[in-house]
PAZAPA-4460 file (N, C-alpha, C; in steps of 0.05 Angstrom, whole numbers, plus 32768, in hexadecimal, padded with zeros to 4 digits):
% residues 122
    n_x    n_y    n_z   ca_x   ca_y   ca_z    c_x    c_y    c_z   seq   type   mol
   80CE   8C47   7DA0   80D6   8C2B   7DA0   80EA   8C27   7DB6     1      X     A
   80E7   8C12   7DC0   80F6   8C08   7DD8   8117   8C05   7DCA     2      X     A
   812E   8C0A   7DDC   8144   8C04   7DDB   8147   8BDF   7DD5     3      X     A
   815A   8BD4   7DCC   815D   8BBF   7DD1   8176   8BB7   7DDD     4      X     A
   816D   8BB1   7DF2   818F   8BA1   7E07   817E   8B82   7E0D     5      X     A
   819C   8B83   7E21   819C   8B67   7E19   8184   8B58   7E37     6      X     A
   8180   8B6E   7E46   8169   8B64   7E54   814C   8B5D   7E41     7      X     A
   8140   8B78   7E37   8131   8B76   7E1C   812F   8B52   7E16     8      X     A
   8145   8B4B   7E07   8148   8B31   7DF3   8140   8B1F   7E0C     9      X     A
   8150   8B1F   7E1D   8146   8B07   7E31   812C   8B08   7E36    10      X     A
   8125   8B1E   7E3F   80F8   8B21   7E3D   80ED   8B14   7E2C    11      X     A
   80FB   8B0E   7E14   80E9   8B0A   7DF0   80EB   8AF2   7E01    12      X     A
   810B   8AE1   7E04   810C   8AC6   7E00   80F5   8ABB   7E1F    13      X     A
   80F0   8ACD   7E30   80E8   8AC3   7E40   80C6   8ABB   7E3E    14      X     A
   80BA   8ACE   7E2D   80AB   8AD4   7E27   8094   8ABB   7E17    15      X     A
   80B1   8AA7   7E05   80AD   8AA1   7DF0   80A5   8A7B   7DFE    16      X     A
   80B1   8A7A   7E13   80B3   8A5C   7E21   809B   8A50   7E20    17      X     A
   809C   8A38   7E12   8084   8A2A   7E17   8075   8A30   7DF7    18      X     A
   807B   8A48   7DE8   8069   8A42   7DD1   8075   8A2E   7DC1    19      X     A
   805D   8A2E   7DAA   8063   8A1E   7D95   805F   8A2F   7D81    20      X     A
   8077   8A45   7D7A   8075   8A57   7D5F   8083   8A52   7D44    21      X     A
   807B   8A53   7D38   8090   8A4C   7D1A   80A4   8A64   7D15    22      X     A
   80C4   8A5A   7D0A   80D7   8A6A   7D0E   80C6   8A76   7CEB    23      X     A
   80C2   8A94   7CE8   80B9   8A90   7CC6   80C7   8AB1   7CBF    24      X     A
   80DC   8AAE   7CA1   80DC   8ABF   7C9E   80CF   8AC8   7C79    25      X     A
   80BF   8AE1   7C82   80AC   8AE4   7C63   80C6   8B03   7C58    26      X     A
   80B9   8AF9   7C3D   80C8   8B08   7C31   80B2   8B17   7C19    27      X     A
   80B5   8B38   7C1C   80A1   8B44   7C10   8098   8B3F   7BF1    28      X     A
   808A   8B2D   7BE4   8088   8B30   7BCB   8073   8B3A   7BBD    29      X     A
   806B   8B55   7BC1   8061   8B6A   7BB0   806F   8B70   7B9A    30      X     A
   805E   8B85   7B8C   806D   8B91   7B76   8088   8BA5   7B7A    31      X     A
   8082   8BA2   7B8F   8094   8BC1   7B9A   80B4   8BA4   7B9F    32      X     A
   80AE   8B98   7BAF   80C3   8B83   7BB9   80D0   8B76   7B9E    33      X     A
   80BC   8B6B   7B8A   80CC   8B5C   7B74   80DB   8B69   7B67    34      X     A
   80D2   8B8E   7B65   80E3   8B96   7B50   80F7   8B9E   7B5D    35      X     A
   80F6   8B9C   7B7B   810E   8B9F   7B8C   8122   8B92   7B92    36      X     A
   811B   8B70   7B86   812D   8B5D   7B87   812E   8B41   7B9E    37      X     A
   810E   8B44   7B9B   8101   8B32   7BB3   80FC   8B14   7BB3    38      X     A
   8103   8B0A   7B97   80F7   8AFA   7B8C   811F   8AE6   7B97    39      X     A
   812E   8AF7   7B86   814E   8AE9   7B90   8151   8AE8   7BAF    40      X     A
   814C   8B02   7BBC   814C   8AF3   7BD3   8137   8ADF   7BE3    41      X     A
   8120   8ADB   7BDD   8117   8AC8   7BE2   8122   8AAA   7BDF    42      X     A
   812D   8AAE   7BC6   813F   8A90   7BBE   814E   8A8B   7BD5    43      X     A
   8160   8A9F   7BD3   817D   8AA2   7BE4   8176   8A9B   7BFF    44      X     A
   815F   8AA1   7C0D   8155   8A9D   7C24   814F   8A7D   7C23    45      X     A
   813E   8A71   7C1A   8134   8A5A   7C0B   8151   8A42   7C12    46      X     A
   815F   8A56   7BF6   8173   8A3D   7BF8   818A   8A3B   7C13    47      X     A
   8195   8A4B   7C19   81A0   8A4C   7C2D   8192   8A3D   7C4A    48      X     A
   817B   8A3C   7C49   816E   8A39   7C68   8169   8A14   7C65    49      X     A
   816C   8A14   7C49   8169   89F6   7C3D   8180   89E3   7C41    50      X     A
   8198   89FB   7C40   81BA   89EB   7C3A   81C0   89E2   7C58    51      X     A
   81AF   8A01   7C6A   81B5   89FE   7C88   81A4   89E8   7C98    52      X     A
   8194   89E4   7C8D   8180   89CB   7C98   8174   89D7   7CB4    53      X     A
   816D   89EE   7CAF   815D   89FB   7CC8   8142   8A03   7CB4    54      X     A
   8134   89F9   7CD8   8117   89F8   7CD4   8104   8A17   7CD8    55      X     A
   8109   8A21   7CBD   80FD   8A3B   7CC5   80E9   8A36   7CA2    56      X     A
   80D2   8A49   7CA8   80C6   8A47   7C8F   80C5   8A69   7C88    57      X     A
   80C9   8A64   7C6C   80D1   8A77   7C56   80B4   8A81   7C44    58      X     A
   80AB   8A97   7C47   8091   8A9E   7C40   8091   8AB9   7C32    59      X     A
   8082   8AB0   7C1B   807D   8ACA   7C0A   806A   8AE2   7C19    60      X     A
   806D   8AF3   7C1B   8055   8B09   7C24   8051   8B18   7C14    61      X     A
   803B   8B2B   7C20   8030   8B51   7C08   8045   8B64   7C11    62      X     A
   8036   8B77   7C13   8044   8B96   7C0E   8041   8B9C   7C31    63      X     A
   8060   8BA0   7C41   8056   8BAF   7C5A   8051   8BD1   7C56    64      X     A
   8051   8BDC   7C3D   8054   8BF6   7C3B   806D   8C03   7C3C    65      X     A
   807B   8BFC   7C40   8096   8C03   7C3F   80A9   8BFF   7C24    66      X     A
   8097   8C09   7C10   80AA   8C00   7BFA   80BD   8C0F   7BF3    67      X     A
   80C3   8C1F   7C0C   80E4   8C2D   7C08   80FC   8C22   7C06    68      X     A
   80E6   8C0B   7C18   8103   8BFD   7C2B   8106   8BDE   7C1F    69      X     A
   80F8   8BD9   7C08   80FD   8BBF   7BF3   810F   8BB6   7BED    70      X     A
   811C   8B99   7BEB   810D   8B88   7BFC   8110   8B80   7C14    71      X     A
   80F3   8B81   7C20   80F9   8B7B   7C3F   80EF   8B61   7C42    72      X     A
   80F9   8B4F   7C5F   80F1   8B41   7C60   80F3   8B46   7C7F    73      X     A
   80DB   8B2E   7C8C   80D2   8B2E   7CA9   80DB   8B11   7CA7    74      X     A
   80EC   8B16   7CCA   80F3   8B02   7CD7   80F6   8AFA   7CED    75      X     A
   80DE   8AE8   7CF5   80CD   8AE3   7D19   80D9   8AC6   7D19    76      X     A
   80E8   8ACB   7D2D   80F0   8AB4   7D3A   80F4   8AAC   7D59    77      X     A
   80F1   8A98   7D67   80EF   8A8F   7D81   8109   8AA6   7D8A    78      X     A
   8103   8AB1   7DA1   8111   8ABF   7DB3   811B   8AD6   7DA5    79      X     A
   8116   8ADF   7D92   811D   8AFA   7D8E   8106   8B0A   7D88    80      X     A
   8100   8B2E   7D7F   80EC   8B40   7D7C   80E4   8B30   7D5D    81      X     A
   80CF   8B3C   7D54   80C8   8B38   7D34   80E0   8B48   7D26    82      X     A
   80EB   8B48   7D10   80F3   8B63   7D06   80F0   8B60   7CE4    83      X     A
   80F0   8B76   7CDE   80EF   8B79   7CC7   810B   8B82   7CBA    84      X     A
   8114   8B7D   7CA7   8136   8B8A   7C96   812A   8B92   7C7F    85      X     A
   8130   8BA4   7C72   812F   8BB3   7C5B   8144   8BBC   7C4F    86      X     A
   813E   8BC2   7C33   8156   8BBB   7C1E   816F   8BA8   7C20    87      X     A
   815A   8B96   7C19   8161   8B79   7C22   817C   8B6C   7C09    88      X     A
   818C   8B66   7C0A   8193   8B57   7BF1   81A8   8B40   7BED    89      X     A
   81A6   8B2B   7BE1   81B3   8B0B   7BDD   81D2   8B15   7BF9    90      X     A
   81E3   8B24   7BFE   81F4   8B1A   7C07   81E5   8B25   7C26    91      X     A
   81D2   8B34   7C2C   81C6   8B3F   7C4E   81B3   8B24   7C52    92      X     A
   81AA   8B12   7C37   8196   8B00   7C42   81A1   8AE5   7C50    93      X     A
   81BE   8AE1   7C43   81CA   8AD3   7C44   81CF   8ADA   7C68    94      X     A
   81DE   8AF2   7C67   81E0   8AFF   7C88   81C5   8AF4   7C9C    95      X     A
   81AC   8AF7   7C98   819B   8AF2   7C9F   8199   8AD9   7CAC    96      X     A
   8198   8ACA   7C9C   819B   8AAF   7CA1   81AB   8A9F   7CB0    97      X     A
   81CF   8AA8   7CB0   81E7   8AA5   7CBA   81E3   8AB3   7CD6    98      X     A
   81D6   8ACD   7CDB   81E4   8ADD   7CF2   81C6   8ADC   7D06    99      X     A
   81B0   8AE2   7CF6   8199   8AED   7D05   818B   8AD1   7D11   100      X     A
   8183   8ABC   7D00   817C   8AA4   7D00   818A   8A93   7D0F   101      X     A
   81A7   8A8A   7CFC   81B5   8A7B   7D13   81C8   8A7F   7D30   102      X     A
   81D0   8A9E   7D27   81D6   8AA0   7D3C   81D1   8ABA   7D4F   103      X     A
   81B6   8ABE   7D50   819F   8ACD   7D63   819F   8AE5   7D60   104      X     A
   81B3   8AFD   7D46   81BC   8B0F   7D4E   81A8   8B1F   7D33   105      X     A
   81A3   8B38   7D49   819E   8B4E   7D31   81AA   8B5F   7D23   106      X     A
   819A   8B65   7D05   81AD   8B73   7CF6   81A8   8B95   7CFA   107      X     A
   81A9   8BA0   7D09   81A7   8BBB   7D09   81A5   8BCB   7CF9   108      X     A
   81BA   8BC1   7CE4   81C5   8BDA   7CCF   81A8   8BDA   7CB4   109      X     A
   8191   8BBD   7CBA   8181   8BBB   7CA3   8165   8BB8   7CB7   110      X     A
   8168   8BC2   7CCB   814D   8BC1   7CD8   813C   8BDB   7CCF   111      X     A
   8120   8BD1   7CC7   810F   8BE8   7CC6   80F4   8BE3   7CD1   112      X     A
   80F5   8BD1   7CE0   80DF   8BCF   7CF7   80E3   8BB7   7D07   113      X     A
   80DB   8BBB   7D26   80E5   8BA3   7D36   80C9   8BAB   7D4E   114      X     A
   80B6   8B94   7D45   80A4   8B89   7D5D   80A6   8B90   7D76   115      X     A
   809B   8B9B   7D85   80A0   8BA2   7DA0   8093   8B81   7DB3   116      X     A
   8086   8B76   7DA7   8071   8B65   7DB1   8078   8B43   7DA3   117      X     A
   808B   8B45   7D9A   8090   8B32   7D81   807D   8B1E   7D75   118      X     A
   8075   8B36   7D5E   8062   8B25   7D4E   8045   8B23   7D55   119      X     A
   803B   8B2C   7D77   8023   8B33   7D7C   800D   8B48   7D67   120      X     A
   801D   8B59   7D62   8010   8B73   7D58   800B   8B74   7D40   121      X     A
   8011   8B61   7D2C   8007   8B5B   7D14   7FEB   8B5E   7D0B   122      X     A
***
């Protein structure tokens, strides 16, 4: 996997000019995710992105196979990689939303997979 600096990020955003993508973040709800606690942060996600009045949509998904790393949630947004966070929970979703979303930054410490292609390779 590629390093990420801050040339990297400018490529994504450059990359990204001119589309029309939806900001969307899904949140795993398998069996593996609910009994992981996927269901609260989905709320938490939900309500917060509701209080913030940003236009991102909030989407249930399956199982990426990673049910080590429950609950994860994926989050593709204009100018940054795809990424995925794992062992996700009400006060990191809240982070999510606050740090990754509004203000463009990744969380390193809960990344367990990040798009080289953002979001192509699905």
């Amino acid at each position: 996997m590629q390093k990420l600096t801050k040339e990297v990020l400018e490529k994504y955003k450059e990359n990204q000019v001119g589309e029309e993508k939806k900001d969307i973040i899904r949140v795993g709800m398998s069996t593996c995710g609910i009994a992981a606690g996927a269901e609260e942060v989905f709320e938490v996600l939900k309500t917060e992105a509701k209080q913030k009045n940003l236009k991102i949509e909030i989407q249930k998904c399956g199982c990426n196979g990673k049910c080590y790393a429950e609950p994860s949630v994926e989050v593709e947004v204009k100018g940054l990689p795809t990424v995925v966070y794992g062992k996700v929970n009400k006060n990191f979703a809240i982070s999510i939303i606050d740090r990754h979303i509004i203000n463009g930054e990744l969380l390193n410490d809960h990344i367990y997979y990040i798009s080289e292609r953002n979001g192509e390779d699905k």
